[in-house]
Short mmCIF file of the C-alpha atoms (twelve columns), coordinates in Angstrom:
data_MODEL
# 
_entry.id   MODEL 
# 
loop_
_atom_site.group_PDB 
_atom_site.id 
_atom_site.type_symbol 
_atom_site.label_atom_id 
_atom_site.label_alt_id 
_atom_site.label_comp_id 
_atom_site.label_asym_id 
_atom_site.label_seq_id 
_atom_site.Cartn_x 
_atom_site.Cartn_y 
_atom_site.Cartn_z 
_atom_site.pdbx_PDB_model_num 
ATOM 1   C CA . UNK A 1   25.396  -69.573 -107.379 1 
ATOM 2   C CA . UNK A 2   23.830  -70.263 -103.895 1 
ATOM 3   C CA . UNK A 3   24.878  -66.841 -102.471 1 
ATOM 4   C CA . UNK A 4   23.410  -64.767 -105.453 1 
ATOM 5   C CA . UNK A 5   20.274  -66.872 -104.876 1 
ATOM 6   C CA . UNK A 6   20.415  -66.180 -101.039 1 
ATOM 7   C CA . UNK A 7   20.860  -62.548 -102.230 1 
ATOM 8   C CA . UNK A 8   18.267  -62.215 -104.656 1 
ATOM 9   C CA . UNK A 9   15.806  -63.978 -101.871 1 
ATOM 10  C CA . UNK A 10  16.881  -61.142 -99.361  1 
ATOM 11  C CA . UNK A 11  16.226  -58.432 -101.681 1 
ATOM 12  C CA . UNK A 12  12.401  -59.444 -102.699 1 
ATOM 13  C CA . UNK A 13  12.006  -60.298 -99.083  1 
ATOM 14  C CA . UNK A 14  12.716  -56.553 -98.007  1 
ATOM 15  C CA . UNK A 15  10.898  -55.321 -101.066 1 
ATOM 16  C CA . UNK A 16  7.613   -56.903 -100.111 1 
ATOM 17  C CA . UNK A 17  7.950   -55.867 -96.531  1 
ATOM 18  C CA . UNK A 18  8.617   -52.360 -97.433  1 
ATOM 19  C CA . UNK A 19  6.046   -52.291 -100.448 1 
ATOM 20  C CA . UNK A 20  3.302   -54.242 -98.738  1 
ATOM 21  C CA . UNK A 21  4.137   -53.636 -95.428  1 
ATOM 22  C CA . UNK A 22  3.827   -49.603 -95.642  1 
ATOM 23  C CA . UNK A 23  0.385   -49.054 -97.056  1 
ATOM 24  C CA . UNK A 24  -0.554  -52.366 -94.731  1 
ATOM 25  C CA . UNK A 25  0.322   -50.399 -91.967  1 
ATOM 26  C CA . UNK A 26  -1.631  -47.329 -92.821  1 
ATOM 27  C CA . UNK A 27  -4.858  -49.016 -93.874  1 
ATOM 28  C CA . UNK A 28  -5.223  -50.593 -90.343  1 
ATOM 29  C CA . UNK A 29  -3.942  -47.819 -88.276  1 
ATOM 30  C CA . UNK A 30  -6.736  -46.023 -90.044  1 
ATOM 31  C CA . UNK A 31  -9.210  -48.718 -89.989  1 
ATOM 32  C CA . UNK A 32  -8.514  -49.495 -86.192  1 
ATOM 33  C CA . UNK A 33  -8.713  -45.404 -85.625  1 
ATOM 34  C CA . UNK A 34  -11.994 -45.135 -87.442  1 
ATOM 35  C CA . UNK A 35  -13.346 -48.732 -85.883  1 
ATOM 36  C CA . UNK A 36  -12.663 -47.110 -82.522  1 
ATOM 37  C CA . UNK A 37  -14.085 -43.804 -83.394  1 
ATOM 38  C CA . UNK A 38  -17.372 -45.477 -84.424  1 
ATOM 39  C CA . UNK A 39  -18.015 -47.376 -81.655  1 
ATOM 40  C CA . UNK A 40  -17.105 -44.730 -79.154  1 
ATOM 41  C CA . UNK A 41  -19.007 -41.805 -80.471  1 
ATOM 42  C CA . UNK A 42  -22.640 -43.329 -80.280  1 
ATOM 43  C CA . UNK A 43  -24.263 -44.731 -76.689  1 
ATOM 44  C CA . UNK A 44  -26.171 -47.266 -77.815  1 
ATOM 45  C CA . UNK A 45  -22.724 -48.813 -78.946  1 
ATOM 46  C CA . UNK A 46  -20.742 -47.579 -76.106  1 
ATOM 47  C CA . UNK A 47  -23.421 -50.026 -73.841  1 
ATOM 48  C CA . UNK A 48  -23.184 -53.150 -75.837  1 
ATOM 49  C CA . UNK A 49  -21.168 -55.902 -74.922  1 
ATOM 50  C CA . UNK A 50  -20.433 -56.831 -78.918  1 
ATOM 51  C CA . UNK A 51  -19.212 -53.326 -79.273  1 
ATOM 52  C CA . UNK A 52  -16.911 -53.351 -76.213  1 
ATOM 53  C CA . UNK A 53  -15.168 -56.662 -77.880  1 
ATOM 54  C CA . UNK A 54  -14.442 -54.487 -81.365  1 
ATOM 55  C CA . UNK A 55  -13.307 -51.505 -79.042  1 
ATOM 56  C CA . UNK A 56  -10.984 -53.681 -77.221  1 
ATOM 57  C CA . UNK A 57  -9.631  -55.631 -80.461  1 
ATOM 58  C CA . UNK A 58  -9.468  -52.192 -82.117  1 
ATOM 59  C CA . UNK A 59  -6.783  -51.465 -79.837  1 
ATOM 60  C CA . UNK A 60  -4.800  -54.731 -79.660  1 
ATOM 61  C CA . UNK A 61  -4.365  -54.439 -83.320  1 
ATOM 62  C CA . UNK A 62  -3.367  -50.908 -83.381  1 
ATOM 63  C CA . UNK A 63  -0.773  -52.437 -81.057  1 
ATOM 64  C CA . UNK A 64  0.353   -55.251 -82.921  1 
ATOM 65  C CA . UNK A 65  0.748   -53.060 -85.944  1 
ATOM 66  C CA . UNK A 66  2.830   -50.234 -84.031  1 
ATOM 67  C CA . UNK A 67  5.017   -53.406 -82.143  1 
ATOM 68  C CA . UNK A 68  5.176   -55.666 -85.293  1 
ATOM 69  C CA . UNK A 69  5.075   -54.229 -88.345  1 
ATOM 70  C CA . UNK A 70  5.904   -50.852 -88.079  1 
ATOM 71  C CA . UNK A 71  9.064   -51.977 -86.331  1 
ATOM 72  C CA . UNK A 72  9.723   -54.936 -88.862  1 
ATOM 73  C CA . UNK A 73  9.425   -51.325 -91.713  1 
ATOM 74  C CA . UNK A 74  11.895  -49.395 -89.658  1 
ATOM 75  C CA . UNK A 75  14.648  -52.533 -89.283  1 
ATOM 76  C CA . UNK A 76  14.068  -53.123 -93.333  1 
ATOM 77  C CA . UNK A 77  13.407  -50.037 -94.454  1 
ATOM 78  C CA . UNK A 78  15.990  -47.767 -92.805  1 
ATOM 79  C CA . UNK A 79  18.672  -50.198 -90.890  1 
ATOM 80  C CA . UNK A 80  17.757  -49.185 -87.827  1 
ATOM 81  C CA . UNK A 81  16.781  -52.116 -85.039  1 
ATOM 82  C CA . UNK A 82  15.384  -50.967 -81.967  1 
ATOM 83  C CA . UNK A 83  15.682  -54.455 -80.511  1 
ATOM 84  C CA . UNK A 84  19.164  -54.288 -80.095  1 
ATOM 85  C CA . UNK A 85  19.645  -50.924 -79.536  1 
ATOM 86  C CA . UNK A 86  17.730  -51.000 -76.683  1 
ATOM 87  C CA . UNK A 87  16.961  -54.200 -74.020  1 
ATOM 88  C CA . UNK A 88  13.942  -52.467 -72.902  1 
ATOM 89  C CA . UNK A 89  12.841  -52.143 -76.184  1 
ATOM 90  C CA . UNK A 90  13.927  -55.872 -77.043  1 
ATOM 91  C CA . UNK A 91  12.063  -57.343 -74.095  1 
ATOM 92  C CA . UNK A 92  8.528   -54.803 -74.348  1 
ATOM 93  C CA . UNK A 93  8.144   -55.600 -78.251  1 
ATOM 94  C CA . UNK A 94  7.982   -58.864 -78.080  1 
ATOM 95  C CA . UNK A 95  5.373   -58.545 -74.770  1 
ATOM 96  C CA . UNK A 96  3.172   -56.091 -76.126  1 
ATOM 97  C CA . UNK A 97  3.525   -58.601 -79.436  1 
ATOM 98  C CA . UNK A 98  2.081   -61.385 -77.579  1 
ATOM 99  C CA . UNK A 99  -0.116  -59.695 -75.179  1 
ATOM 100 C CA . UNK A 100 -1.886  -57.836 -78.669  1 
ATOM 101 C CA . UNK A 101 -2.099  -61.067 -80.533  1 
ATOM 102 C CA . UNK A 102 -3.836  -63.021 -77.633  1 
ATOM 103 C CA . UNK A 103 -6.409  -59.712 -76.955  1 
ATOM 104 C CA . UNK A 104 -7.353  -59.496 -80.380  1 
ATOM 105 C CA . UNK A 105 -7.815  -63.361 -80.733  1 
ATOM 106 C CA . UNK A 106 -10.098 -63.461 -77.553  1 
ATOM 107 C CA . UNK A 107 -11.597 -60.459 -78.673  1 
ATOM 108 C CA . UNK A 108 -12.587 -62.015 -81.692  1 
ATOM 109 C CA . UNK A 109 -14.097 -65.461 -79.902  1 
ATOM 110 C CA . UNK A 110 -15.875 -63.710 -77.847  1 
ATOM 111 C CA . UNK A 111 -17.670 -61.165 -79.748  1 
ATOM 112 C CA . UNK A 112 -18.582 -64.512 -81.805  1 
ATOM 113 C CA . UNK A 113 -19.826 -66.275 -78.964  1 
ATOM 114 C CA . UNK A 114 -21.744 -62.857 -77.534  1 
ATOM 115 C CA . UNK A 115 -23.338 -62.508 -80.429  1 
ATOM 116 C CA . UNK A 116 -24.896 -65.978 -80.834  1 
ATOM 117 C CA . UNK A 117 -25.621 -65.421 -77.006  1 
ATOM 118 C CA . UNK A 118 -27.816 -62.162 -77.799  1 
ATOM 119 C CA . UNK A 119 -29.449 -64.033 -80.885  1 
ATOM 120 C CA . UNK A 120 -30.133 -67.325 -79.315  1 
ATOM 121 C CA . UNK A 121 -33.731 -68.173 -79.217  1 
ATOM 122 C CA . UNK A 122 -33.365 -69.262 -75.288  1 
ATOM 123 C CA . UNK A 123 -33.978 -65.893 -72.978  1 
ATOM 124 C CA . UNK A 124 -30.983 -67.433 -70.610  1 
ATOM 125 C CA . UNK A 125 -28.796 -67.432 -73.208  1 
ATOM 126 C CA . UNK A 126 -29.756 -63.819 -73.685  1 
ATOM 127 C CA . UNK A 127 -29.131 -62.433 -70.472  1 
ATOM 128 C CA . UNK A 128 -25.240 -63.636 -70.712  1 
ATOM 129 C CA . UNK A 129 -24.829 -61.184 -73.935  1 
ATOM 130 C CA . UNK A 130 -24.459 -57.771 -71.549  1 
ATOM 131 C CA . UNK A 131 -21.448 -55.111 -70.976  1 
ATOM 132 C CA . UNK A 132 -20.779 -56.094 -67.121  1 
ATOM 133 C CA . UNK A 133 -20.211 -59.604 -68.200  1 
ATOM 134 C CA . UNK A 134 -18.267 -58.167 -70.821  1 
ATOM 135 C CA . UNK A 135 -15.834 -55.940 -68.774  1 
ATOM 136 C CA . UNK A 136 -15.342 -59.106 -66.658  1 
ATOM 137 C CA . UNK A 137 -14.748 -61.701 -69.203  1 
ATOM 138 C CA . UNK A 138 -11.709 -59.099 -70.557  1 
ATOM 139 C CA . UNK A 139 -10.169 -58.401 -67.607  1 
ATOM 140 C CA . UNK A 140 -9.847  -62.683 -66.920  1 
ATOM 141 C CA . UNK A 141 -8.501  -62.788 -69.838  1 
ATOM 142 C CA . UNK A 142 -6.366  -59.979 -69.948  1 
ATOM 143 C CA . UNK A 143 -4.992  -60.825 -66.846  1 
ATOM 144 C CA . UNK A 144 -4.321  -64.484 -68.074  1 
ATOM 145 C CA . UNK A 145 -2.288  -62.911 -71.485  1 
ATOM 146 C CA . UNK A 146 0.054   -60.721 -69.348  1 
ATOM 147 C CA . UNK A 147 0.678   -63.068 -66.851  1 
ATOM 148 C CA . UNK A 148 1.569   -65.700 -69.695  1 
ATOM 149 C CA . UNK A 149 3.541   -62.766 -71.163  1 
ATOM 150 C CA . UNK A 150 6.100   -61.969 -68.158  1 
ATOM 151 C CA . UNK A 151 8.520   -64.677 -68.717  1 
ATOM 152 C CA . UNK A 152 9.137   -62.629 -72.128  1 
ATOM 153 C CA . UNK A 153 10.492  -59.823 -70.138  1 
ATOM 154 C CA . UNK A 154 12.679  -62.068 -67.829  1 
ATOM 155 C CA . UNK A 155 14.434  -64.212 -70.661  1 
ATOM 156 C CA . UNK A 156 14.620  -62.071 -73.508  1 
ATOM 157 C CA . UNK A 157 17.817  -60.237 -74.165  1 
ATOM 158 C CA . UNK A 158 20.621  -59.092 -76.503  1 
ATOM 159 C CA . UNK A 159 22.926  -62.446 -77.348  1 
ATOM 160 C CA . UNK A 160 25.607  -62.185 -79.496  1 
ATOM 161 C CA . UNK A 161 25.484  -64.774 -82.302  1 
ATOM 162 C CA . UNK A 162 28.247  -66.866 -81.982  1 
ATOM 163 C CA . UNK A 163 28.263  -67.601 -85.499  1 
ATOM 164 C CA . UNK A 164 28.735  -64.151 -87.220  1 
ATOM 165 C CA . UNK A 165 29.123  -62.296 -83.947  1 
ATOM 166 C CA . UNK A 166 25.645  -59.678 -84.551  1 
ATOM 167 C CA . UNK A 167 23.721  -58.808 -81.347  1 
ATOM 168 C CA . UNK A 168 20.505  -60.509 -81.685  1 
ATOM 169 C CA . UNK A 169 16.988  -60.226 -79.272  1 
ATOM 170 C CA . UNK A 170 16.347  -63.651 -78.840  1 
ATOM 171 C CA . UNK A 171 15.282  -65.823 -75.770  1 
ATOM 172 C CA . UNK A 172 18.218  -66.744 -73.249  1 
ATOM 173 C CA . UNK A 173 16.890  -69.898 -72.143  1 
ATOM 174 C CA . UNK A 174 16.297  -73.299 -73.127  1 
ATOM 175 C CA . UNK A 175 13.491  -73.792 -70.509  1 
ATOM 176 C CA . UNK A 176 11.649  -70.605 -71.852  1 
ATOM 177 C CA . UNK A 177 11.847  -72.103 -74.931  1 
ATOM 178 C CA . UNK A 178 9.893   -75.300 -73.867  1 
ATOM 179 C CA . UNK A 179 7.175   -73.039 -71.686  1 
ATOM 180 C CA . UNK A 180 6.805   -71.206 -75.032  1 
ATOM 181 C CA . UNK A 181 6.352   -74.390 -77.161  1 
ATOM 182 C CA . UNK A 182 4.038   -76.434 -74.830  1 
ATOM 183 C CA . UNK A 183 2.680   -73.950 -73.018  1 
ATOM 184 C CA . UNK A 184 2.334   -70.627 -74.547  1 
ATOM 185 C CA . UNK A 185 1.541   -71.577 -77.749  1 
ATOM 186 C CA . UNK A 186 -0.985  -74.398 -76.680  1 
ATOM 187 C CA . UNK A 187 -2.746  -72.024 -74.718  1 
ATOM 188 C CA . UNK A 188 -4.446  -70.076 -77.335  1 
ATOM 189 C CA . UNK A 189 -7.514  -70.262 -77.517  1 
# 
């Protein structure tokens, strides 16, 4: 009774992902294309700090939908896993997955906080809601997300379950496993 269950939970899992997960994938891919191609195609928006934010989170989630879920769609879908086929592939996914994530998230914050910057009532508020600032506010925090990131590429590899003997892309070590819990994952913002 418990395996049909187990079966029957497997089947509606891959259903969804393949059912959602498809037209998911295509409505951001196009939403993140046309996002970019609006705020790239005027000036005005090309020099404002807000804009730059959406440009930037644009991109990270074009990324986390090509890393994430189109590869989650191709494992499902057509029994094909590039994360064991490949270690490069194993260890890159799962960096570009966390480096996107974190962009986007920033991305997000700080377009909030720029924009109640460039409406606050106080002219020095103001001036900190400009592009420069912007730029360098990105590239901190960029820098901060891939150097969180790099232990992914060190201690992620193909491990062969010991249970049922399937080559899995998991984490190698136990100590990567604690940096992830109480450090990784407390440090988003």
């Amino acid at each position: 009774m418990s395996s049909s269950i187990a079966s029957a939970l497997n089947l509606a899992s891959s259903e969804v992902t393949i059912y959602l997960g498809t037209p998911l994938l295509l409505a951001g891919l196009i939403g993140g294309i046309f996002n970019m191609i609006v705020f790239l195609s005027l000036q005005t928006f090309r020099q404002n700090s807000c804009a730059f934010y959406m440009i930037v989170m644009s991109f990270a989630n074009i990324g986390q939908l090509l890393m994430g879920l189109l590869s989650r769609l191709v494992i499902t879908g057509f029994n094909v896993d590039w994360t064991v086929q490949s270690v490069f592939y194993c260890k890159f996914r799962i960096f570009m997955l966390y480096i996107c994530s974190l962009i986007s998230l920033s991305s997000m914050c700080l377009v909030t906080i720029d924009q109640y910057m460039a409406t606050s009532s106080r002219p020095q508020w103001q001036q900190w809601s400009n592009i420069k600032i912007a730029r360098r506010l990105l590239t901190v925090f960029v820098t901060i997300w891939i150097l969180l990131a790099i232990p992914t590429l060190i201690y992620f590899d193909h491990v062969v379950s010991s249970t049922t003997g399937v080559i899995m892309c998991t984490s190698t070590s136990a100590i990567y496993q604690e940096y992830y819990t109480y450090g990784y994952v407390r440090s988003l913002p």
